[in-house]
C-alpha positions as CSV (number, residue, x, y, z in Angstrom):
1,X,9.0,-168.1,-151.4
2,X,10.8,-165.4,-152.5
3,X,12.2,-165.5,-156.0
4,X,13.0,-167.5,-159.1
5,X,15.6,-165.6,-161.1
6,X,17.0,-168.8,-163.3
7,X,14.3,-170.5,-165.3
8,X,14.2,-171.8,-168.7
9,X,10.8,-171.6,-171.0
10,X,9.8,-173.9,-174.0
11,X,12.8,-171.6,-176.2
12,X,15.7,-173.1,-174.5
13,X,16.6,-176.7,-176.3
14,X,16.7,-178.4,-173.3
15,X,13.4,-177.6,-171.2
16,X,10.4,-178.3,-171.8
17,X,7.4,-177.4,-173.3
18,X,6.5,-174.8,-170.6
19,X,5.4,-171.6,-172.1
20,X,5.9,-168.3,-170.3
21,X,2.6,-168.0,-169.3
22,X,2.1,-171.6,-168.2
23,X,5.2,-170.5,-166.3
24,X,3.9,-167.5,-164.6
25,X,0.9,-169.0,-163.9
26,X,2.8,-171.5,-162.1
27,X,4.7,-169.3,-160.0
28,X,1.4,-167.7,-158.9
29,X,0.0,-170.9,-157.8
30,X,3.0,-171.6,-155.2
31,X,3.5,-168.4,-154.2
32,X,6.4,-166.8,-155.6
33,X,7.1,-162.9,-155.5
34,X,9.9,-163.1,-158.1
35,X,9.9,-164.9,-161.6
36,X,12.5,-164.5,-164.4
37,X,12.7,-166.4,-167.5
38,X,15.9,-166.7,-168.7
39,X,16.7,-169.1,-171.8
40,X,19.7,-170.3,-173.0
41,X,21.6,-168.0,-175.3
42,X,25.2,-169.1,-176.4
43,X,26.5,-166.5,-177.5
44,X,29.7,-168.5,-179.3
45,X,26.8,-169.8,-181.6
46,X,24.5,-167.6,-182.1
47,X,23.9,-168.5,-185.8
48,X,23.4,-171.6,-187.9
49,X,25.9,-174.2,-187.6
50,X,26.0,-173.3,-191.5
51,X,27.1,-170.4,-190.5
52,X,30.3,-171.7,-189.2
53,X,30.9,-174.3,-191.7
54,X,29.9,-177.2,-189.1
55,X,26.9,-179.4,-189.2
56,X,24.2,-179.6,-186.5
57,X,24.9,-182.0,-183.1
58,X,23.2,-183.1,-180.5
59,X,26.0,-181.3,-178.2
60,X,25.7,-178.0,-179.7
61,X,22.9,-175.3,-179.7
62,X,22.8,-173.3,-182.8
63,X,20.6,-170.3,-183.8
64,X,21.1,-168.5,-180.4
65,X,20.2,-165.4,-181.7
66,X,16.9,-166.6,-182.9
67,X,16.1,-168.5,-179.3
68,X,16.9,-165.0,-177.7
69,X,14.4,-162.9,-179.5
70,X,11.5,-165.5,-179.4
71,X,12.4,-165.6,-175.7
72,X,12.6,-161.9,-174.6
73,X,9.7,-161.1,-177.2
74,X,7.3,-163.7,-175.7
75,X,8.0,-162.5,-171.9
76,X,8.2,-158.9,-172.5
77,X,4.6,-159.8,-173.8
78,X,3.5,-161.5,-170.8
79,X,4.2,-158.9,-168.5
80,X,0.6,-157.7,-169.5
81,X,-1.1,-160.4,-168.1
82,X,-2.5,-159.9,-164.2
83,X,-0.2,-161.7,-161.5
84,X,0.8,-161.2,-158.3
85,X,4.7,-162.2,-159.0
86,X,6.3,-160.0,-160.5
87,X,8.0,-161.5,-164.3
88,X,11.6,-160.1,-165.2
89,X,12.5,-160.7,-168.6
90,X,16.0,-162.1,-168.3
91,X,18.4,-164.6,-170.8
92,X,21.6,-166.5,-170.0
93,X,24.3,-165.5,-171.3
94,X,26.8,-168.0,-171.9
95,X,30.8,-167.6,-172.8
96,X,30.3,-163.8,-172.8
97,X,34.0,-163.7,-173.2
98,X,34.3,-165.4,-176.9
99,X,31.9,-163.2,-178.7
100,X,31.9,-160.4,-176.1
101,X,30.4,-158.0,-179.3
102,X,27.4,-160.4,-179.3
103,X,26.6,-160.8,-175.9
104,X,26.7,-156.8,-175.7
105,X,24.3,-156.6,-178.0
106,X,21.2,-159.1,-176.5
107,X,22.1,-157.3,-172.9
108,X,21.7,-153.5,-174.5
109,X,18.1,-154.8,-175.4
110,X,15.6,-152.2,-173.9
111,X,13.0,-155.2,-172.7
112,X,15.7,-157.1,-170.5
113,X,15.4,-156.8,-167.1
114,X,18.5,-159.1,-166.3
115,X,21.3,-161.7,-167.8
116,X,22.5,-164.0,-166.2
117,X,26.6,-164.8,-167.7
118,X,27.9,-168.4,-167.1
119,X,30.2,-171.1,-168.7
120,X,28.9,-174.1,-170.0
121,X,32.0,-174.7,-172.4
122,X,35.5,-174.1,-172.6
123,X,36.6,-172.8,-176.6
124,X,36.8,-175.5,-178.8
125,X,35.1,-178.4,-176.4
126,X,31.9,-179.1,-176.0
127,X,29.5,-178.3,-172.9
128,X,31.1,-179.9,-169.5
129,X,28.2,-182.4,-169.9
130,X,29.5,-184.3,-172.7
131,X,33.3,-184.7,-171.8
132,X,34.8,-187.6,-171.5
133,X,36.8,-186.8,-168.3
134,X,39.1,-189.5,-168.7
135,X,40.6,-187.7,-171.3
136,X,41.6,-184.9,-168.9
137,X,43.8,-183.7,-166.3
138,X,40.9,-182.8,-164.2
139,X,42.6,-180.1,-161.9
140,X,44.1,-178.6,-165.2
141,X,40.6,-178.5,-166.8
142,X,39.0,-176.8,-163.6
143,X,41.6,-174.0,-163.5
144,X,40.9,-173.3,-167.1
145,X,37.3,-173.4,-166.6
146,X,37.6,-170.8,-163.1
147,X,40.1,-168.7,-165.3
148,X,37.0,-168.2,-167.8
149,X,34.6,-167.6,-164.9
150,X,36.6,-165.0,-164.3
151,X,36.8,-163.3,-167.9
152,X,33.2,-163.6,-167.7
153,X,33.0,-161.6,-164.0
154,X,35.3,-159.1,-165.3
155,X,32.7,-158.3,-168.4
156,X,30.5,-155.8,-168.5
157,X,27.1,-157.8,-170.6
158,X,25.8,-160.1,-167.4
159,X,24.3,-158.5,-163.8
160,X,24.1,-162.1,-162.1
161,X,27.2,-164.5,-162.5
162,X,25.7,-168.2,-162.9
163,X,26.2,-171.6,-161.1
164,X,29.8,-170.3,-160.3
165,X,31.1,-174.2,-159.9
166,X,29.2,-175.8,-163.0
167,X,32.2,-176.4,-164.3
168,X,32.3,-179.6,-161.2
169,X,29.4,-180.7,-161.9
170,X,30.1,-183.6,-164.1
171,X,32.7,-184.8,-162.5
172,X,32.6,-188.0,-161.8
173,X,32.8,-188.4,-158.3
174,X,32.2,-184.5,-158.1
175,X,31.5,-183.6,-154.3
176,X,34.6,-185.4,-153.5
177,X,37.0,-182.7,-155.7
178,X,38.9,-180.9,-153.5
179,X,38.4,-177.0,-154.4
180,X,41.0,-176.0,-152.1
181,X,43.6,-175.3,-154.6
182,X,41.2,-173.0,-156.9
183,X,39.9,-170.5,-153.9
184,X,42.5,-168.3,-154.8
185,X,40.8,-167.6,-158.3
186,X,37.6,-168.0,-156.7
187,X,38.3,-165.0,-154.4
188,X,39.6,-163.2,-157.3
189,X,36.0,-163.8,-159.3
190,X,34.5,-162.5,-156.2
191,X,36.6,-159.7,-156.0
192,X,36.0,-158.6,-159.4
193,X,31.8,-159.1,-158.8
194,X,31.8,-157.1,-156.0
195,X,33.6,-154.6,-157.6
196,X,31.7,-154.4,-160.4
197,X,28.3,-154.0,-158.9
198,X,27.3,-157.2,-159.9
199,X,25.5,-160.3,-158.0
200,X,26.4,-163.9,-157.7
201,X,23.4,-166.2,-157.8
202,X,23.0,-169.7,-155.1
203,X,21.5,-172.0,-158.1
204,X,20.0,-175.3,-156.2
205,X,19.6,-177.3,-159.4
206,X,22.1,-180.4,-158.1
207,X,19.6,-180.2,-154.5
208,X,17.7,-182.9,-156.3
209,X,21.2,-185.2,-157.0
210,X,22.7,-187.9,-154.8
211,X,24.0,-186.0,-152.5
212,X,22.9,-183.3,-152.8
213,X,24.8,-179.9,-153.1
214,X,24.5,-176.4,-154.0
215,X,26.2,-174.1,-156.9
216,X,28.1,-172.3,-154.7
217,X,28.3,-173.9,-151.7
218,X,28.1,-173.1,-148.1
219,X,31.7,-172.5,-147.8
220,X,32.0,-170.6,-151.2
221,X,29.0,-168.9,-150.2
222,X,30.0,-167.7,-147.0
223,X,33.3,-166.7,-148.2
224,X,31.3,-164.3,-150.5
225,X,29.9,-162.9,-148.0
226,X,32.8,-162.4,-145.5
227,X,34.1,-160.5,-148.7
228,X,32.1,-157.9,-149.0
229,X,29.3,-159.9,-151.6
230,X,26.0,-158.4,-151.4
231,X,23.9,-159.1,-153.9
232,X,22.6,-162.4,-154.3
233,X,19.8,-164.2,-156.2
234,X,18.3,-167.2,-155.6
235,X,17.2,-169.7,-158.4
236,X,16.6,-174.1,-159.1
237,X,17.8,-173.4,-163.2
238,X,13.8,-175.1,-163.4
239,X,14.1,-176.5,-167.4
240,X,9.8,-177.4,-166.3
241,X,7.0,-176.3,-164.2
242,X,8.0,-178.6,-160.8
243,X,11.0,-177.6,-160.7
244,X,10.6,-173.8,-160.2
245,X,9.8,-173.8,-156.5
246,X,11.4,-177.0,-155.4
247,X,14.1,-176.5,-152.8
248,X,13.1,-172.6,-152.8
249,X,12.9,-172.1,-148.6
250,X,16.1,-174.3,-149.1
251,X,17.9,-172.2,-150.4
252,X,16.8,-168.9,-148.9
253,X,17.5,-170.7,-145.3
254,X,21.0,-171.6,-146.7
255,X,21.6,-167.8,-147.8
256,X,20.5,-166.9,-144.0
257,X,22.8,-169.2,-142.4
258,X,25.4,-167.4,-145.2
259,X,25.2,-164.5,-143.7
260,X,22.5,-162.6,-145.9
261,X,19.1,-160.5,-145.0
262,X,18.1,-159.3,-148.3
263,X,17.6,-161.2,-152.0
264,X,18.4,-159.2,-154.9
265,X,16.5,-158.6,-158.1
266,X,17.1,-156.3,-161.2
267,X,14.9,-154.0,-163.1
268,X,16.2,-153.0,-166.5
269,X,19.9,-153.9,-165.0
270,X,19.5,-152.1,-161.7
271,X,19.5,-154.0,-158.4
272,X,16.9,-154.2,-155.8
273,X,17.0,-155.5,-152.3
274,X,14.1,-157.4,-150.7
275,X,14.1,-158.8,-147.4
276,X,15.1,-162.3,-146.7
């Protein structure tokens, strides 16, 4: 197995207790070349809820800034410690585009390897997760959610765009929502990550649902590809320990039949090609 660029440590509110060592050590036992921990870091609250004159839910992560310095302290750290992968200090980045300033900020520090950018929320709801979707024009609410995917690919504080369809995966009968109407701002995100020099990552968190599916997709992946996209990671989004290799020659198969021959990682924001 080849890489691991989407994990989550103890910091991030909803893992678990996995530290980063527990975590690297883990990727050593299986195999893998590649490791990044990258914990949540919501960059539209990144201080206390106090701090915005709200108070505390279970739907919303406060303190941000706080979870991204324990994080990229404690790995940056562990890169001492002897192992045959190779651990990338990395952080997820999410809603780069409503506190762009602050999301600059954690990507310009010197220990980061990599951020992941991606949309868990919309402004002013909460993450996709807690919606009540009843309450929604669901095509309406998937536009708006591509349309800040794309603000996001057009930044400049990520180098790997994140589960590019997470915004679906709540749905309720999500593998049955027909895409079709959104490839036209899909192509568009594309467009703009290629352009950019950035990568798009195949996240295989939902391999482990009912069915099963990937964030892209085969389609979406391929279309990538027939683009001009080069640079991909591959990741599971692991929140514990047996999660970070499951589905792992999955996915890399999946990025084969794609169309791809080399995996990408980044050192201190630069890209790297390995073979697939």
């Amino acid at each position: 197995m080849i890489m691991n660029l989407h994990t989550h440590s103890h910091h991030s509110p909803d893992a678990q207790s996995d530290t980063v060592a527990q975590r690297l050590a883990y990727a050593n036992s299986i195999g893998l070349r590649f490791l990044a921990i990258t914990d949540h870091c919501e960059v539209n609250r990144m201080e206390s809820a106090a701090f915005y004159g709200v108070e505390e839910n279970e739907m919303c992560i406060y303190q941000n800034r706080k979870i991204a310095e324990a994080s990229i302290t404690e790995t940056d750290a562990a890169k001492s410690i002897p192992s045959v992968c190779r651990l990338l200090c990395g952080v997820e980045l999410g809603q780069i585009p409503q506190n762009p300033e602050g999301a600059r900020a954690i990507y310009q520090d010197p220990r980061l390897d990599l951020a992941i950018g991606s949309v868990h929320e919309l402004p002013d709801l909460p993450d996709f997760y807690f919606l009540d979707y009843s309450q929604y024009e669901i095509p309406v609410l998937i536009t708006a959610y591509f349309e800040e995917v794309l603000k996001v690919a057009a930044s400049d504080a990520y180098d790997i765009l994140g589960h590019l369809t997470y915004g679906l995966r709540y749905l309720p009968d999500c593998n049955a929502y027909d895409i079709t109407p959104h490839i036209p701002i899909i192509r568009d995100i594309f467009r703009t990550v290629i352009r950019n020099g950035k990568a798009i990552e195949l996240n295989g968190s939902r391999l482990k649902n009912n069915p099963p599916t990937t964030e892209p997709d085969l389609r979406l992946l391929k279309l990538y590809r027939e683009m001009g996209g080069k640079l991909l990671t591959v990741s599971t989004d692991a929140h514990q320990n047996e999660h970070v290799g499951l589905h792992l020659e999955q996915l890399e198969q999946l990025a084969r039949d794609a169309g791809f021959s080399e995996l990408t990682y980044f050192i201190r924001h630069q890209p790297f090609q390995t073979p697939l």
